[in-house]
N, CA and C of each residue as an Amber inpcrd file, in Angstrom:
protein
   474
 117.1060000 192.4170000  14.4590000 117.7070000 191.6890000  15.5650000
 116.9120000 190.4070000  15.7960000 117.6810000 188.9780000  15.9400000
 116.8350000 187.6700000  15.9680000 116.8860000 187.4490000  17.5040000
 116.0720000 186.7490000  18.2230000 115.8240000 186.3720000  19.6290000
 117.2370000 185.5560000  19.3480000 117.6040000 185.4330000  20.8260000
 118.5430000 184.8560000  20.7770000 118.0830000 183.1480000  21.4230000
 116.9620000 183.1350000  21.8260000 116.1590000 181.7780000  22.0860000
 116.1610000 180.8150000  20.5360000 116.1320000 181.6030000  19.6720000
 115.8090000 181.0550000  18.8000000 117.1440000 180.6200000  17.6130000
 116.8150000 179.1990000  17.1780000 117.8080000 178.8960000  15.9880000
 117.0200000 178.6610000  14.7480000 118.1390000 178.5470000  13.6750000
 117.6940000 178.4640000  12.2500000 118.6620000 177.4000000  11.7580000
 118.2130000 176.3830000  10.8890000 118.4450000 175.7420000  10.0560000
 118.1180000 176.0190000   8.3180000 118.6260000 176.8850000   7.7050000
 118.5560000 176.7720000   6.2740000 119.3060000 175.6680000   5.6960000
 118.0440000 175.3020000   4.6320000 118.2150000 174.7150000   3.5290000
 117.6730000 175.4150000   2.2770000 117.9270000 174.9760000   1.1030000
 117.2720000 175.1930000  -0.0050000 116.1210000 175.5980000  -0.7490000
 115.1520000 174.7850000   0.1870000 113.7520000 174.2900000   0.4230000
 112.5340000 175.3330000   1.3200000 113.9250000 175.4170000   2.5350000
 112.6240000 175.3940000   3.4350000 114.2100000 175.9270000   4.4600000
 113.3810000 176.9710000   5.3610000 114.1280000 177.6020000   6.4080000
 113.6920000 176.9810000   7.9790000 114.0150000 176.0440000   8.6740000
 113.7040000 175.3120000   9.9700000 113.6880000 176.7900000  11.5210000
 112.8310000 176.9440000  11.7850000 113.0900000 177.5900000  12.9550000
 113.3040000 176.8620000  14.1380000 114.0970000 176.8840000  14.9940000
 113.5620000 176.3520000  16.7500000 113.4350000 176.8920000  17.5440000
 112.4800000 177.1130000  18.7520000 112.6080000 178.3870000  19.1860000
 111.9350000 177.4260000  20.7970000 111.5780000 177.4510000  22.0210000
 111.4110000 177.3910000  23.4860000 109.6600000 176.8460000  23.0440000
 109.2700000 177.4000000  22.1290000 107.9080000 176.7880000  22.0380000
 107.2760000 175.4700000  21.4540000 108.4740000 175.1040000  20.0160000
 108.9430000 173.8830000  19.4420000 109.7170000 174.8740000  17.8450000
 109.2460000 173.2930000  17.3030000 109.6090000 173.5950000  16.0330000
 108.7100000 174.0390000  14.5480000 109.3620000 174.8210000  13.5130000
 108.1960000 175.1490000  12.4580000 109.1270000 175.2200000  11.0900000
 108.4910000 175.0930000  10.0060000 109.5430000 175.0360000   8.7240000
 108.5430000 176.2950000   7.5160000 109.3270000 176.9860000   7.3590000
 108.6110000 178.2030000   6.2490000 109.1640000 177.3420000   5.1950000
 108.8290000 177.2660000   4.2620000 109.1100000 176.9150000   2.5900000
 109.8720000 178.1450000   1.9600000 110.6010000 177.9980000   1.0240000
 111.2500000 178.6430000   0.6260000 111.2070000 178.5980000  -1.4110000
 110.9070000 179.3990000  -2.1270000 111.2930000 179.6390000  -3.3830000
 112.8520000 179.2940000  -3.7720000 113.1620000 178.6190000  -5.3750000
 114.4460000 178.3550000  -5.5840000 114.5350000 179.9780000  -5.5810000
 114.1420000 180.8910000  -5.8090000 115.0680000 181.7530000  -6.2140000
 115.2500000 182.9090000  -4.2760000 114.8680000 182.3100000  -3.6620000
 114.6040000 183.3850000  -2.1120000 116.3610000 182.9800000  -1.7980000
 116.9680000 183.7640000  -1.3050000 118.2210000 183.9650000  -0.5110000
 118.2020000 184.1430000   0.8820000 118.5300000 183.1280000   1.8210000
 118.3860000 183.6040000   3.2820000 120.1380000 184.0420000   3.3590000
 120.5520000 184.7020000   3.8740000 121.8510000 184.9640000   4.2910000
 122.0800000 185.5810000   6.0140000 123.1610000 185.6000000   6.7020000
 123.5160000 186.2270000   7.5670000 124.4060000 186.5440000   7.9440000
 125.0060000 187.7430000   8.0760000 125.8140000 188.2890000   8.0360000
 126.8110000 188.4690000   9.3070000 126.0460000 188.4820000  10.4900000
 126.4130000 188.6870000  11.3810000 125.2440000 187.4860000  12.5030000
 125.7860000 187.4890000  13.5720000 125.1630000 186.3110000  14.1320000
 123.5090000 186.6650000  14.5250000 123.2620000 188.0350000  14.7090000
 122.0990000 188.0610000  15.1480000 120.7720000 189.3530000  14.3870000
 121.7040000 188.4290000  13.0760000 121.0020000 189.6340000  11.9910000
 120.8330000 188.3700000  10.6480000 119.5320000 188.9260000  10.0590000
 118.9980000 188.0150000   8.8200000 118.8700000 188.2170000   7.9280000
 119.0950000 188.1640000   6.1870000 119.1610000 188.8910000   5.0490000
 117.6060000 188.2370000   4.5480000 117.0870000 188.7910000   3.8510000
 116.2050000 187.5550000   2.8790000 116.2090000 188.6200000   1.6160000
 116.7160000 187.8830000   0.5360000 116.9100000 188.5070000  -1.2930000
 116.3930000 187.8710000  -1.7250000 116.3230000 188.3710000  -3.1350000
 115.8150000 187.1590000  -4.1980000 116.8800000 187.6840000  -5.5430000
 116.8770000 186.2670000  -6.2900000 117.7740000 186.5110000  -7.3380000
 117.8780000 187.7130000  -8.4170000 116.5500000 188.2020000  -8.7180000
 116.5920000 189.2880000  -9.6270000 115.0090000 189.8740000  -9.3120000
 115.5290000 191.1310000  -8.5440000 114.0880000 192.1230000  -8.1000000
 113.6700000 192.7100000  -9.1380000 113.8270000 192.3580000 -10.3930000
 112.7390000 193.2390000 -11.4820000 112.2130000 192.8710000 -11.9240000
 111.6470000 191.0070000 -11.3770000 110.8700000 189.9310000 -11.6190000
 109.8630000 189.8870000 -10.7850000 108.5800000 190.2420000 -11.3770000
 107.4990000 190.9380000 -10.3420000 107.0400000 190.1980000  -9.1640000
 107.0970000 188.5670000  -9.7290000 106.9880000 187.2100000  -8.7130000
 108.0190000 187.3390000  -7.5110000 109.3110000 187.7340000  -8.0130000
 110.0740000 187.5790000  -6.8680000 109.9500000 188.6290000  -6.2880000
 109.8670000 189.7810000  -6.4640000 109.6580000 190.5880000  -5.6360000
 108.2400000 190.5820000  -4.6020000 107.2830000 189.9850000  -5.3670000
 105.7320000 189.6250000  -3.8730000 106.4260000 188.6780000  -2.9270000
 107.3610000 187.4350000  -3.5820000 107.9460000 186.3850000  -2.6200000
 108.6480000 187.3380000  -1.4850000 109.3260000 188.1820000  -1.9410000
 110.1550000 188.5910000  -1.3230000 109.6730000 188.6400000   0.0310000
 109.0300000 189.9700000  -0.4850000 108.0630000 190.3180000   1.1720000
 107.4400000 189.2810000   1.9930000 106.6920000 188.4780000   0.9960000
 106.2160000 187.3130000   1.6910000 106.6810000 186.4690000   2.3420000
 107.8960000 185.8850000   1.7350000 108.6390000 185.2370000   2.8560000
 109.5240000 185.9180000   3.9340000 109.5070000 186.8810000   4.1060000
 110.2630000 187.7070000   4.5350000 109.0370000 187.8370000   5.9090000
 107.8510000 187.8400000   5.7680000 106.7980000 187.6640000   6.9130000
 106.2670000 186.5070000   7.4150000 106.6720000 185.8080000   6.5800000
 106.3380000 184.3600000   7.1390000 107.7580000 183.7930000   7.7460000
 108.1330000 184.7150000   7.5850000 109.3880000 184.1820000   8.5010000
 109.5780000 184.8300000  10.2210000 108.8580000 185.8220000  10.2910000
 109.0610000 186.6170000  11.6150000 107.6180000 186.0230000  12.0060000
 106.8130000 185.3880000  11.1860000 105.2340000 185.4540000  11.8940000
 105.9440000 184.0190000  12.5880000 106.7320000 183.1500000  12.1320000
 107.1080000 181.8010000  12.8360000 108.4210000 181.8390000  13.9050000
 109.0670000 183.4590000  13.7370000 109.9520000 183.7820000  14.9970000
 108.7560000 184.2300000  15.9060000 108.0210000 184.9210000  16.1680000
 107.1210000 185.3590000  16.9300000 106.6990000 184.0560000  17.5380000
 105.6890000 182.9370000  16.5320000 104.9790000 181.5320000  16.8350000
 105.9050000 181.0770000  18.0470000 107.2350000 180.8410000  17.3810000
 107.8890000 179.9660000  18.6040000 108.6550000 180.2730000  19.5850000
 108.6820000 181.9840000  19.7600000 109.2580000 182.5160000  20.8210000
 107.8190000 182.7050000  22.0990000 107.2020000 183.3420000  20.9700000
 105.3190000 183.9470000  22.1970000 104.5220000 183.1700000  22.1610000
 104.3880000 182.6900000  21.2230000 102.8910000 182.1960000  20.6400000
 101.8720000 183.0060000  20.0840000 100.9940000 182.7180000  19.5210000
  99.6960000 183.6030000  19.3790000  98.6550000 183.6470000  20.4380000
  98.0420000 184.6140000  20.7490000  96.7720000 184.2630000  21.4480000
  95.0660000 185.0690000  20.7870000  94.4650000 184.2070000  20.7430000
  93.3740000 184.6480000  19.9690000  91.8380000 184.6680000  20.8960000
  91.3730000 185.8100000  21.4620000  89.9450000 185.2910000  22.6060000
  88.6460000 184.7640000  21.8080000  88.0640000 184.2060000  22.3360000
  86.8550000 183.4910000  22.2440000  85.7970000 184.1640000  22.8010000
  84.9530000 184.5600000  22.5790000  83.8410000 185.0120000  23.1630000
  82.8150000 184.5260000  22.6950000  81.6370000 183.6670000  23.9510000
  80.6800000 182.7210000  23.5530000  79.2810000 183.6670000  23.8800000
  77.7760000 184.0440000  22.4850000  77.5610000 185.2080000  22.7720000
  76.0130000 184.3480000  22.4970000  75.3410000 184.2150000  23.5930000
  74.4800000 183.3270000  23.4840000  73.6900000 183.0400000  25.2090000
  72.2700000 183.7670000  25.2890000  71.8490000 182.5840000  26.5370000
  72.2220000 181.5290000  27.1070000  72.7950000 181.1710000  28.0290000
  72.9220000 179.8140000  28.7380000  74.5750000 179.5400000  27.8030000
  75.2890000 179.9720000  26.7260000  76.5740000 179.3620000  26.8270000
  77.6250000 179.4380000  27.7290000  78.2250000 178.3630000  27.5890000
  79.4450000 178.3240000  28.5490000  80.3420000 177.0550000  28.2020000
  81.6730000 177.5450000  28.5610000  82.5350000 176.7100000  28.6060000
  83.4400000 176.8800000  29.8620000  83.8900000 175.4090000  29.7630000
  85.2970000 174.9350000  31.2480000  86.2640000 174.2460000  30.4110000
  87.3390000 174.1610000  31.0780000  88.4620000 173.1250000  30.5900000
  88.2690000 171.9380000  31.7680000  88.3230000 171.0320000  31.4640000
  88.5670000 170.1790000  32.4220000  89.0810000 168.6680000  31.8910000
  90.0140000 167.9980000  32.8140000  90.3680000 166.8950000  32.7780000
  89.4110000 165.9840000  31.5030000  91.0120000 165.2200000  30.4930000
  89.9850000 164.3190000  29.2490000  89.9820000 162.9750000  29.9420000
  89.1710000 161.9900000  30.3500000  89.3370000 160.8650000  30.5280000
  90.3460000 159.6940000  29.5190000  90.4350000 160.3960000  28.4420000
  91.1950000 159.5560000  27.1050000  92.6770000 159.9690000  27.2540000
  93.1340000 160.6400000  28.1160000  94.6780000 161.2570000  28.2030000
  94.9140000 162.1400000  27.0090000  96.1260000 161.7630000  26.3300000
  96.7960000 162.1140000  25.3640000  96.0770000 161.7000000  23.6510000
  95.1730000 161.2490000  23.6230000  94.6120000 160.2850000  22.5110000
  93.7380000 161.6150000  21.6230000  93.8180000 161.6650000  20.1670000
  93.2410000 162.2200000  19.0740000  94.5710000 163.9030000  19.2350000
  95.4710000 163.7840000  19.9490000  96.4730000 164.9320000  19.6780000
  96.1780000 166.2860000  20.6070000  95.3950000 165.5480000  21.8060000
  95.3960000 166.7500000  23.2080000  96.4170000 166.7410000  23.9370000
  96.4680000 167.0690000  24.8870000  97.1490000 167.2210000  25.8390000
  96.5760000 167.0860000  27.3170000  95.9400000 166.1500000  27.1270000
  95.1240000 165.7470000  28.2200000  94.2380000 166.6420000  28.8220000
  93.6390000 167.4510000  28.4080000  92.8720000 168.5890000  28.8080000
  91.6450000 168.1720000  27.7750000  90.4320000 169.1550000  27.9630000
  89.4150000 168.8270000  27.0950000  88.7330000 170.1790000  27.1360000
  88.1440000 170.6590000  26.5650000  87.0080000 171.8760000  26.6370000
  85.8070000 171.3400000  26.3440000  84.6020000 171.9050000  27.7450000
  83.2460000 171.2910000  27.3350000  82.4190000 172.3780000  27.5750000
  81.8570000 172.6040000  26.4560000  80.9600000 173.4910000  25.7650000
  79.2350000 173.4880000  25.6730000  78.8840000 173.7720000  26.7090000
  77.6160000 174.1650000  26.1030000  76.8360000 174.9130000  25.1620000
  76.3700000 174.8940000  24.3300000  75.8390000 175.9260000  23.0340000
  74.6330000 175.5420000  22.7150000  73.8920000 175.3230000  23.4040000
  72.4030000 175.6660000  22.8060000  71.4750000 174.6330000  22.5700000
  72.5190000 173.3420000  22.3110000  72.4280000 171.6280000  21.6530000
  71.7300000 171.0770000  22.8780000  71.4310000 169.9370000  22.6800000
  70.6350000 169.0540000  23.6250000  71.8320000 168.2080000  24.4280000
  73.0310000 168.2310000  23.6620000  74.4170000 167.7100000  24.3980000
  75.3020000 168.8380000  24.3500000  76.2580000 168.0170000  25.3430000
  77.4470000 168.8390000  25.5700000  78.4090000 168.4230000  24.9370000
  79.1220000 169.6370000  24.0010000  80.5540000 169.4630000  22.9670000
  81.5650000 169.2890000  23.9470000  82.3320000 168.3940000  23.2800000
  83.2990000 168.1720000  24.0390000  84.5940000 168.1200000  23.1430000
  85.7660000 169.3430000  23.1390000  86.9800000 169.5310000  22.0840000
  87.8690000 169.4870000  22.7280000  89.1150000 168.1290000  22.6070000
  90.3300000 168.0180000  22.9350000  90.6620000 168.8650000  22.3390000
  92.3330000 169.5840000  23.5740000  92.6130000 170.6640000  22.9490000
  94.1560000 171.0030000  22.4380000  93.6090000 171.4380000  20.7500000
  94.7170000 170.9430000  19.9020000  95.7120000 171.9850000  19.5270000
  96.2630000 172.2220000  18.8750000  97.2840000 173.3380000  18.8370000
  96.4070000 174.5590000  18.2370000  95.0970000 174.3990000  17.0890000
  94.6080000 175.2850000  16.8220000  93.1750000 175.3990000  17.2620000
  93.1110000 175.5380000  18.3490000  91.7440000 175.0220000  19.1500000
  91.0190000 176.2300000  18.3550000  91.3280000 177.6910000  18.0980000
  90.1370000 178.5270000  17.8340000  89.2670000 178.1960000  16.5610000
  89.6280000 177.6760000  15.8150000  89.2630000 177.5380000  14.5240000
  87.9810000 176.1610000  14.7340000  88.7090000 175.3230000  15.4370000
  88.1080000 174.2140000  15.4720000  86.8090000 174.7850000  16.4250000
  86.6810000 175.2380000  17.4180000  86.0000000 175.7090000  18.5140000
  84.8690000 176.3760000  17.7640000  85.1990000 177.3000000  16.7020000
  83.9840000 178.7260000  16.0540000  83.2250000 177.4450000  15.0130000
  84.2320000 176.4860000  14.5320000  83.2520000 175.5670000  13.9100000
  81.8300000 175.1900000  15.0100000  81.5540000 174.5010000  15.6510000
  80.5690000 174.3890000  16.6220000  79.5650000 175.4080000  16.6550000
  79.6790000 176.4770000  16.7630000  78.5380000 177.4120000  16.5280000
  78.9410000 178.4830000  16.0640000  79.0850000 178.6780000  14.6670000
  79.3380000 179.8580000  14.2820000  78.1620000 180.9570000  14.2610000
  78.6690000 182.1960000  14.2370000  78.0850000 183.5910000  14.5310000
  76.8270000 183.5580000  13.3590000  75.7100000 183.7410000  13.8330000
  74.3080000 183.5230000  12.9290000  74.1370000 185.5080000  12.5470000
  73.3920000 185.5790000  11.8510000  73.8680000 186.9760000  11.5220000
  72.2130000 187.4330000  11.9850000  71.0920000 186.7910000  11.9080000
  69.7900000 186.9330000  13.0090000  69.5550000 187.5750000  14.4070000
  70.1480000 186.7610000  15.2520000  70.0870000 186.9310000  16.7170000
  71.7580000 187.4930000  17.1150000  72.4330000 187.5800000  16.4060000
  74.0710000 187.8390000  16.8940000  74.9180000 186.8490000  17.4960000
  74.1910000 185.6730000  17.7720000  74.9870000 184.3650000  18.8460000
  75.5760000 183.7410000  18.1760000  76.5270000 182.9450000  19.0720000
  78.0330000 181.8770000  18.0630000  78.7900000 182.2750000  19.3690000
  79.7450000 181.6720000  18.6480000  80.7010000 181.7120000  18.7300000
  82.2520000 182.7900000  17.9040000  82.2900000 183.6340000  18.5700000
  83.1110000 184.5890000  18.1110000  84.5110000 184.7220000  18.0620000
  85.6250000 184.9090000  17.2810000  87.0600000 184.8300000  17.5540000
  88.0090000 186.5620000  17.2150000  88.4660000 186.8280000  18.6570000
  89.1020000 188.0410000  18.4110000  88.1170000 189.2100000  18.4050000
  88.0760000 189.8510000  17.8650000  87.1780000 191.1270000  17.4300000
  86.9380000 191.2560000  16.6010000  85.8900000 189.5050000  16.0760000
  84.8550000 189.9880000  14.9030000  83.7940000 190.7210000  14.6650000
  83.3120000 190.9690000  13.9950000  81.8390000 192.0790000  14.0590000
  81.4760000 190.6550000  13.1270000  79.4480000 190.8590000  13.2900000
  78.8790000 190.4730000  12.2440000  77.8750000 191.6050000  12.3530000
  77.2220000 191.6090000  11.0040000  76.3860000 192.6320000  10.6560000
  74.3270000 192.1240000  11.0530000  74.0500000 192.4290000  11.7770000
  72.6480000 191.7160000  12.1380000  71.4070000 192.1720000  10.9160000
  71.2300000 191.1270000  10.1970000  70.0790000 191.1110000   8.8820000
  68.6400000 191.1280000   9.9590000  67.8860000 192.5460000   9.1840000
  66.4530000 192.3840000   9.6730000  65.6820000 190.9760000   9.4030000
  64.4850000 191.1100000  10.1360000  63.9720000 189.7730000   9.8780000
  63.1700000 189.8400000   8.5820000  62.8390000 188.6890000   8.0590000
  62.3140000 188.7170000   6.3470000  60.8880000 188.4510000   7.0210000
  60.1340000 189.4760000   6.2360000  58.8420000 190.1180000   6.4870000
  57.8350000 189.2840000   5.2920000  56.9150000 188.7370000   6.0060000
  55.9520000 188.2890000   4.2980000  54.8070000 189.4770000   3.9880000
């Protein structure tokens, strides 16, 4: 069953979703088949399943297609956890507005530095964010995304 928030544009190429959150385009194999049969139902084939390639596509696009109905109906959400003495972060007002692809918001980060990070915030803020202090495998501190583990290495003994 497809949200009913959501539309599709097939082409050849590439399957267009639109959905309340924006827009996203999955790529498509010459040989992948989108079809539909009925208005709120979705086929995805491939030309000949005893072709071992098309059959991994299969599945594959077949998930990259609901992971971008999900994207633009919910969104993703991914937590941050900053694991460190004295870190912290706020969102607050960017003086630059809209400029480098924010949304006028900013995140400012303390981590440990003699300055304060400061990350306009972009559609994939987590990725960009764990860059800044990633998880040291010593002391356990960073910057963490979701429910990573790291494994803590004893200290090297002379």
């Amino acid at each position: 069953m497809l949200p009913t928030t959501v539309s599709f544009t097939p082409s050849p190429t590439a399957l267009t979703v639109n959905g309340p959150l924006g827009t996203t385009s999955v790529p498509l194999h010459s040989f992948v088949r989108i079809n539909f049969p009925e208005k709120d139902i979705m086929e995805v084939s491939v030309e000949d399943a005893e072709i071992k390639v098309q059959r991994q596509m299969w599945g594959t696009t077949r998930t990259h297609i609901y992971n971008a109905i999900i994207g633009m109906t919910e969104g993703f959400k991914v937590p941050l956890y900053l694991v460190g003495v004295g870190y912290r972060a706020q969102l607050e007002d960017d003086p630059r507005g809209t400029m480098d692809g924010g949304n006028g918001r900013r995140l400012s980060m303390k981590l440990g530095y003699s300055h304060t990070v400061y990350v306009p915030i972009p559609p994939h803020i987590s990725s960009k964010v764990r860059g800044h202090r990633k998880p040291e495998p010593y002391k356990g501190k960073g910057i963490f995304v979701g429910d990573e583990k790291i494994r803590i290495k004893s200290v090297k003994k002379k």
